[in-house]
N, C-alpha and C positions, 0 to 999 in steps of 0.2 A: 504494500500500500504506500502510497504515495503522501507525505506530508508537506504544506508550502508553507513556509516559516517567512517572518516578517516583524518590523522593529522600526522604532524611530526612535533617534539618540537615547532617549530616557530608559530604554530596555536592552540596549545593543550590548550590553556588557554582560547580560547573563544571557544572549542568545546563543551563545555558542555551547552555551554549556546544555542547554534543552537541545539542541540539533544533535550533540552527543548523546543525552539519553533516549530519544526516540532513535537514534540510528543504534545504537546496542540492543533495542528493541528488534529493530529489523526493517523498521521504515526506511524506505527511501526519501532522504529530504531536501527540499530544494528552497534555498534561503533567495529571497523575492528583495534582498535590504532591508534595509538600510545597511552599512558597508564600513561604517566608521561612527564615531561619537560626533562629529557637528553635526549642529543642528539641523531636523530637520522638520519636514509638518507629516503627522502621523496619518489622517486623513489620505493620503498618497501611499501608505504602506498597505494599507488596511482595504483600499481599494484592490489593489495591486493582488492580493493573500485570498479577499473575498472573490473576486473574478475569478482566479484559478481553480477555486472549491467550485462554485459552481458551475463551472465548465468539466472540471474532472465530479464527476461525481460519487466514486469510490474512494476518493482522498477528503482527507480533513484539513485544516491551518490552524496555528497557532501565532497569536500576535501577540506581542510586548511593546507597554511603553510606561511611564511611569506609575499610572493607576492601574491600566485597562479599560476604564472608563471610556476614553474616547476614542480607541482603538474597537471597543465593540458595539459604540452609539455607528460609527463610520461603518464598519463590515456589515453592518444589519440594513443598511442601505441596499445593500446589493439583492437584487431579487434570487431566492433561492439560499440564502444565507442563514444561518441560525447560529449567532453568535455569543456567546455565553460568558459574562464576566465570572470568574471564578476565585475565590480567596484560598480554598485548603482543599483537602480530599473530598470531604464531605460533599462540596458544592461542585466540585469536579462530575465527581461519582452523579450526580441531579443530575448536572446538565446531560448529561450521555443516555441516563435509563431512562428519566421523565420526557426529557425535549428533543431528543435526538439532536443537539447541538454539535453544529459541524465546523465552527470557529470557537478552539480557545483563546480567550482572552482572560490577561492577567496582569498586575503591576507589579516591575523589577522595584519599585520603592518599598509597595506594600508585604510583600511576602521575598521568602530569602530562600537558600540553593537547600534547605530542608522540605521545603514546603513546598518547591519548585517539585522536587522527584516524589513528593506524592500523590500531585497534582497528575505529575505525568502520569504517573501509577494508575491514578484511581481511572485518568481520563482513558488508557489504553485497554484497562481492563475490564470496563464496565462496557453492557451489549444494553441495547436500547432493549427496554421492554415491552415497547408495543401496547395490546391491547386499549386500555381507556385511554393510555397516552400517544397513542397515535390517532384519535380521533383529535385528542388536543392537538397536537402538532399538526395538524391536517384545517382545523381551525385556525390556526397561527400562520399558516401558510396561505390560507384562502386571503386573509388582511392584505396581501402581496396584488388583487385582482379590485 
């Protein structure tokens, strides 16, 4: 599976470190930028992360930038997106079973490289669960028409 990774200065510094753990995972991942710590506008990564998901549609993204917040208010633009702020496992683990969210998003300020790999954790290992939650997410998708 195919992962597109993505960052604006404020997360570039622990991206590399999440591109190594979903690759020891076995993902294939392909870093969309940012490239360096100047600045940059996240809105343009996040584009960039979200296009690619939805064009592939057996791959996920993961975006970083200081909060997540605005990395995942930008991704949810994209029609076909489901982009999911996440702070620890727990909310990881939601976003995947409840909403079938197919952008993680996260802030390099708010959470640290512990919380980072449990995120990944939860986010790799949990299978969406379908049933009443696929009527929601099919609801959440309709808002898109």
């Amino acid at each position: 599976m195919r992962v597109y990774i993505g960052s604006d200065h404020a997360g570039f510094a622990v991206k590399g470190f999440v591109k190594e753990l979903l690759e020891k995972r076995g993902y294939e991942v392909e870093d969309l930028g940012t490239h360096s710590s100047e600045r940059v506008d996240y809105p343009d990564y996040a584009k960039k992360v979200a296009e690619a998901v939805a064009k592939d549609s057996e791959s996920f993204g993961v975006l970083i930038c200081g909060t997540g917040i605005g990395m995942s208010i930008a991704a949810n633009k994209v029609k076909g997106i489901r982009a999911a702020e996440v702070h620890d496992y727990y909310t990881a683990q939601m976003a995947r079973a409840h909403n079938n969210a197919n952008v993680l998003c996260f802030g390099e300020r708010v959470v640290g490289k512990g919380v980072i790999e449990s995120i990944i954790e939860a986010w790799c290992t949990t299978p969406f669960e379908g049933g009443r939650h696929a009527e929601r997410v099919a609801k959440i998708m309709a808002l898109e028409e």
